[in-house]
N, C-alpha and C positions, 0 to 999 in steps of 0.2 A: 748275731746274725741268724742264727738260729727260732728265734722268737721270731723275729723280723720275717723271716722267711715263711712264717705261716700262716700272717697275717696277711691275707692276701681273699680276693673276691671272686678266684678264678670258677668256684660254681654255680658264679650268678651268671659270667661271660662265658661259660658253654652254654648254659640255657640261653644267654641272648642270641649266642649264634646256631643252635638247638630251632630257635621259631625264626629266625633269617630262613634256615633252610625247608620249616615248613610252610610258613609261607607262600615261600618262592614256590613250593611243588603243588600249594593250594590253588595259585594263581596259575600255571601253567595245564595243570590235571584235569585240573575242572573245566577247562574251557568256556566256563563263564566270565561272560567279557562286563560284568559287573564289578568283578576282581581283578581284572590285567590291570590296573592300578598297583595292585599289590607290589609287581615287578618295578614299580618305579625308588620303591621302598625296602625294599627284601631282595638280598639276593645267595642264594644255595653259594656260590661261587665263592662270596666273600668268607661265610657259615664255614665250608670246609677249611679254607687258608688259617680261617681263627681254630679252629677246631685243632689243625695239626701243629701251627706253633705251640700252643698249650701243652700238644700231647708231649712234643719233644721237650718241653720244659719237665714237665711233672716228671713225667718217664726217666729224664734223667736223673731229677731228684730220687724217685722210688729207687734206682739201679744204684747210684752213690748210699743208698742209706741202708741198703740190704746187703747181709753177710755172705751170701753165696751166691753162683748164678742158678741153682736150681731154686729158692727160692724166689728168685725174681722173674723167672720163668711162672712159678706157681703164681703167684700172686697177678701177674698180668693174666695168665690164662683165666681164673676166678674172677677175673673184673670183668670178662669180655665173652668168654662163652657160653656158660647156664643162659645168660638171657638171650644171647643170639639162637643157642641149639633150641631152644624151646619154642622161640618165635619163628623158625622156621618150620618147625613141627606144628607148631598149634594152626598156621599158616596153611600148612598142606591139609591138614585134619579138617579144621571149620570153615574156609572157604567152598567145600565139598556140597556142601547147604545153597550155595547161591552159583556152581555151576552149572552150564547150559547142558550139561551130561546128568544121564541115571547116574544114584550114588553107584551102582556095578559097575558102570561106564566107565565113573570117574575113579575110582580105586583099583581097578583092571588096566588102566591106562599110562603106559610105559612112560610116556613126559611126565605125570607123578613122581615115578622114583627116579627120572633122571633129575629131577625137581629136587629133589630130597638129599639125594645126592650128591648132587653139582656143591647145591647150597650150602649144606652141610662142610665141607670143604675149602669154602668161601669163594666157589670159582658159579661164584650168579651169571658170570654174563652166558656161558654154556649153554642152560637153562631156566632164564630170567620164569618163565611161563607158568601155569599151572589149568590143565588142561577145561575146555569150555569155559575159561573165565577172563573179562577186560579184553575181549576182543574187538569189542568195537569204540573202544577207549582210546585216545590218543596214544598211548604205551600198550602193552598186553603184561610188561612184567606186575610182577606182583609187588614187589618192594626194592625198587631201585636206590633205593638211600644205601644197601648192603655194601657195595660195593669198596665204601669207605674203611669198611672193616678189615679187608682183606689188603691194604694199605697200610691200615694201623696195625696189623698184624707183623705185616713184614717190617715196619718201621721196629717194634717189639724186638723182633730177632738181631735186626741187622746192630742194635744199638748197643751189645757188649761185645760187636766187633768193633766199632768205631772207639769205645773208648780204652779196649784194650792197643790201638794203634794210636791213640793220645797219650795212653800210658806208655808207653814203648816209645813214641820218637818224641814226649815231651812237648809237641807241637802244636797244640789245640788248635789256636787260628788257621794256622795253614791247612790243617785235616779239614775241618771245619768249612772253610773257602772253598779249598777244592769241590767239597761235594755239591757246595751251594751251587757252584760255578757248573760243573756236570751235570748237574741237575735241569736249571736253567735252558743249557744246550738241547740238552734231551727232551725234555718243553718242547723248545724251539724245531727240532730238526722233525720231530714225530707229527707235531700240528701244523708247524707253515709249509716244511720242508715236501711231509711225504702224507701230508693231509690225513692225518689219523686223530684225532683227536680224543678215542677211546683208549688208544692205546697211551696217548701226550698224559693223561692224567693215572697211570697206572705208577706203582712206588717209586723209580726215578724221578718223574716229574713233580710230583710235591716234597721232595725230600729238600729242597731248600728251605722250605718254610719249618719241616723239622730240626734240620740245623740249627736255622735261626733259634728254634726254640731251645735246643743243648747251649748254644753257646752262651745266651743271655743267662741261663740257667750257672755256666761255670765263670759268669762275671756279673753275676748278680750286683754286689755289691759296690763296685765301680756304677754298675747301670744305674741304682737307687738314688749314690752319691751325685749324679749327673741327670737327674730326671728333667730339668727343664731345658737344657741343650741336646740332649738326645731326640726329647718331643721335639723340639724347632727345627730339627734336623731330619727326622723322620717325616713329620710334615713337608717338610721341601724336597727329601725325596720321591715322595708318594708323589706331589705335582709334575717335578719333573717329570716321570713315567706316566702321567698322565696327560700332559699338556704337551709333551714334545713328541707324542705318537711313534717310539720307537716300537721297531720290528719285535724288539725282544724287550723283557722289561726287568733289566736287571737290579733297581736297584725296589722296587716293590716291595717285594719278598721281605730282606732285610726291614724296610722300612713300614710297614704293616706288621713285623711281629714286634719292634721293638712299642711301637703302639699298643699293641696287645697287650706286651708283659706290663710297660708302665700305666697304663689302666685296673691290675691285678691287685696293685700298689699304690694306687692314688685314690681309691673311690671305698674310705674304709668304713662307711655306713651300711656298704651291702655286703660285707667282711663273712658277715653270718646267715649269707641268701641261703647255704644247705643247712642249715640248721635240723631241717626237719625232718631231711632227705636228698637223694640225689636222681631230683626224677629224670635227667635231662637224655638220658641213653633210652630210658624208657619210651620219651615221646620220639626221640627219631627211630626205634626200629619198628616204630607200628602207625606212624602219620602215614606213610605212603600207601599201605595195605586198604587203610579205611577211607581215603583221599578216591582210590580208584573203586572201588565201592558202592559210596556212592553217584560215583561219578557211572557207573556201568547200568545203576539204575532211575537215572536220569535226574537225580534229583534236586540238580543244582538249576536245571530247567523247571520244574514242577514247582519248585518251593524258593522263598526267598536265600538268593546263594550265601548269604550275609550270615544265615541262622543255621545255613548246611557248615559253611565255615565254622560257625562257633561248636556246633554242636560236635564236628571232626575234632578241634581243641578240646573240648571235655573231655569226648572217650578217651583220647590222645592221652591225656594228662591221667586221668581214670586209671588207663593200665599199666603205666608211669608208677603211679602210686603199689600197684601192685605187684608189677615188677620188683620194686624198690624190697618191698618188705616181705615178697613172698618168694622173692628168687636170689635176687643181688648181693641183699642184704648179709642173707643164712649163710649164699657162700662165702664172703668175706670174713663173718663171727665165724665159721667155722675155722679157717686159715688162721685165724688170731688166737683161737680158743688152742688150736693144737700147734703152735709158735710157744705161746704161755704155759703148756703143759712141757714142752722140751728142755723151758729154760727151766722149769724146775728141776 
């Protein structure tokens, strides 16, 4: 199982659901109506759901395989913050160049440091902003993809409480259910109920999809053994929820992650999509920042939006690559280099 367990494509299915969600934000940002097609094909929505089954899957695997929780604390912080802290920095720093303000203006300007701040923090929605810039952009935030982070953050935390109360009542499904099921509710009660929808998608309301991802995770091998009646089953759940238009969609969730995972596991040609790297964190914390960009200096009007699209893909992927081996990378080797020198 062990073997089994690693043979999997899951860094090819965050990059696919990586360009789902830029896409969708190229198709929406840009307001070029040569692209609203894109939304018929892409959707952010689906992007994050794949994103958080995944997380709660790996996540659980990293936390089972590591010997303390402070290292599993280090290791998650080392995945997730050098490239966040820097992109919100470099973000405040070189955006300064293309605001509507003197650079005095703009550096003397209190929404900067509540900018930096907030961000820094992971509480974006505060102050999404950064002063004289994407104002007259369909959004003004600077990088609304963040938001996600602060999600998978608290998923991070909350997840050696959940399995310290698996260990303790022996109960995994029933732990497991409950949260999916509260989950769900809180969905439901935030967005139909009391019409917030900002709030519907904050760490209660996707923690079903993270569930889902622990648990396929602590029944892997049942799910492996059972790949073509789970898909057929998933499949018809997904319809049902789809074609019976209920108010609430309970069985989705469930049924889009087991999708997920058995896709992880079935498609063993693109086994080695990271081979090279793992640019996929890369392109989503900097597609939004250059999506609005050029979208603030019209250029999706001016020029063919087709080639503003590709050319937002390149840099995208560009600082991906940079990311990878100028930030991501170092602090990973470093956590491994100083693991290796302890076990000595």
């Amino acid at each position: 199982m062990h073997k089994t367990i690693n043979q999997n494509c899951f860094d090819f299915l965050r990059f696919f659901f990586c360009v789902h969600i830029a896409l969708s934000h190229l198709a929406e940002l840009s307001q070029a109506q040569k692209l609203a097609f894109i939304l018929d094909y892409a959707n952010s929505s689906l992007g994050v759901c794949g994103f958080f089954v995944i997380s709660g899957f790996l996540v659980a695997k990293s936390y089972t395989s590591t010997p303390s929780l402070k290292k599993y604390f280090i290791k998650r912080a080392k995945r997730i913050l050098p490239a966040y802290f820097f992109m919100v920095l470099f973000a405040a720093i070189i955006l300064s160049v293309f605001s509507s303000l003197s650079i005095g203006g703009y550096f003397s300007d209190t929404d900067l440091f509540k900018y930096i701040g907030w961000n820094l923090v992971f509480m974006n929605f505060v102050q999404p902003c950064l002063p004289g810039l994407f104002e007259n952009n369909l959004l003004c935030a600077v990088n609304g993809s963040l938001w996600t982070l602060k999600v998978e953050e608290g998923f991070y935390l909350i997840l050696p409480i959940i399995f310290y109360f698996i260990q303790k009542t022996k109960k995994a499904h029933a732990l497991l259910l409950t949260l999916y099921l509260f989950s769900i509710l809180y969905w439901f009660v935030m967005d139909s109920w009391f019409n917030l929808p900002v709030l519907a998608k904050q760490l209660p309301g996707y923690l079903a999809y993270f569930s889902v991802g622990i648990g396929l995770f602590l029944n892997l091998g049942i799910v492996l053994q059972n790949k073509t009646k789970l898909f057929l089953i998933a499949v018809f759940g997904i319809a049902i929820d789809h074609y019976a238009n209920f108010q609430v969609q309970f069985l989705y969730p469930a049924a889009f992650g087991i999708v997920v995972i058995l896709a992880a596991y079935s498609l063993p040609f693109l086994n080695n999509f990271g081979k090279y790297g793992d640019f996929t964190y890369g392109v989503y914390i900097v597609h939004f920042p250059l999506i609005q960009l050029f979208r603030q200096y019209d250029l999706f009007e001016k020029y063919n939006p087709f080639w503003m699209a590709f050319y937002i893909l390149v840099l995208s992927i560009a600082f991906a690559i940079f990311s990878w081996f100028g930030i991501e990378k170092r602090f990973l080797d470093r956590y491994k280099t100083a693991n290796q020198q302890l076990a000595t």
